[in-house]
N, C-alpha and C positions, 0 to 999 in steps of 0.2 A: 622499502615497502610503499606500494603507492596506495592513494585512497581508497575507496570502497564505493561503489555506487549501487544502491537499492532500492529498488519497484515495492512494494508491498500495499497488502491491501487489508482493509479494518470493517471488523463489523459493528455498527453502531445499536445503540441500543434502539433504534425504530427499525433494526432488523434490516438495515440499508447496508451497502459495502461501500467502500473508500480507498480509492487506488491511489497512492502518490509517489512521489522519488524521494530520495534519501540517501546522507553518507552517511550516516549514523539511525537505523532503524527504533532503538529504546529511548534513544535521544530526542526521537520526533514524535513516537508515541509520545510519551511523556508530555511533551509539546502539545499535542492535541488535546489531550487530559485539560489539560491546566487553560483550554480555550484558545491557544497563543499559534496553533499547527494551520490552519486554514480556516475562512470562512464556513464552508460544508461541515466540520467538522466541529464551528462554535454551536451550530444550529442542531447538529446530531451526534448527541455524546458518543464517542468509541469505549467497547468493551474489552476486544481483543485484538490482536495479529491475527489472523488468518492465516496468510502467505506473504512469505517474502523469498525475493531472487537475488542473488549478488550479480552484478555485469562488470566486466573487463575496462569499458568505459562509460564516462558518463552521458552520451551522444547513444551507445548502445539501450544503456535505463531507459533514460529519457523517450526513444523509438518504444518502448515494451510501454511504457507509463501510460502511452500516445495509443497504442494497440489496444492496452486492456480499456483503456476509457471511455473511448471512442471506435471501439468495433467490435467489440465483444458481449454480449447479451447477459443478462444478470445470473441465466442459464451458465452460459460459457464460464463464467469468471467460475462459479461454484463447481465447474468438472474441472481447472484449472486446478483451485485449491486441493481440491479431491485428491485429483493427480498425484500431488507432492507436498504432503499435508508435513506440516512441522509439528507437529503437538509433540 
């Protein structure tokens, strides 16, 4: 079994969203929690998972992580979530 590669995006509590990659998604919440996950994220605490995607590769995440970040509108991300809500 090969790794796991994960795009997911977090809602902070100033009501902000947070796109990032991951091969381990609890692992890096967690991460973020604890201040340790990214800059963005020391400055605006995460509440929850939103959405997460699994990819094939990590070239393919990475392209999605790249997409939701940088082209997608605060709109867009939330019909995204919508879409394919994990709750």
């Amino acid at each position: 079994m090969g790794k796991k590669h994960f795009v997911y995006i977090l809602l902070t509590e100033n009501n902000t969203l947070y796109c990032g990659y991951t091969d381990d998604v609890e692992k890096r919440f967690a991460a973020h929690l604890e201040g340790r996950g990214a800059k963005y994220t020391k400055a605006n605490k995460p509440v929850k998972i939103l959405w997460q995607k699994e990819f094939e590769t990590k070239q393919d995440a990475m392209k999605e992580e790249y997409r939701i970040k940088h082209k997608l509108t605060r709109q867009e991300k939330l019909n995204l979530i919508k879409s394919s809500h994990i709750s």
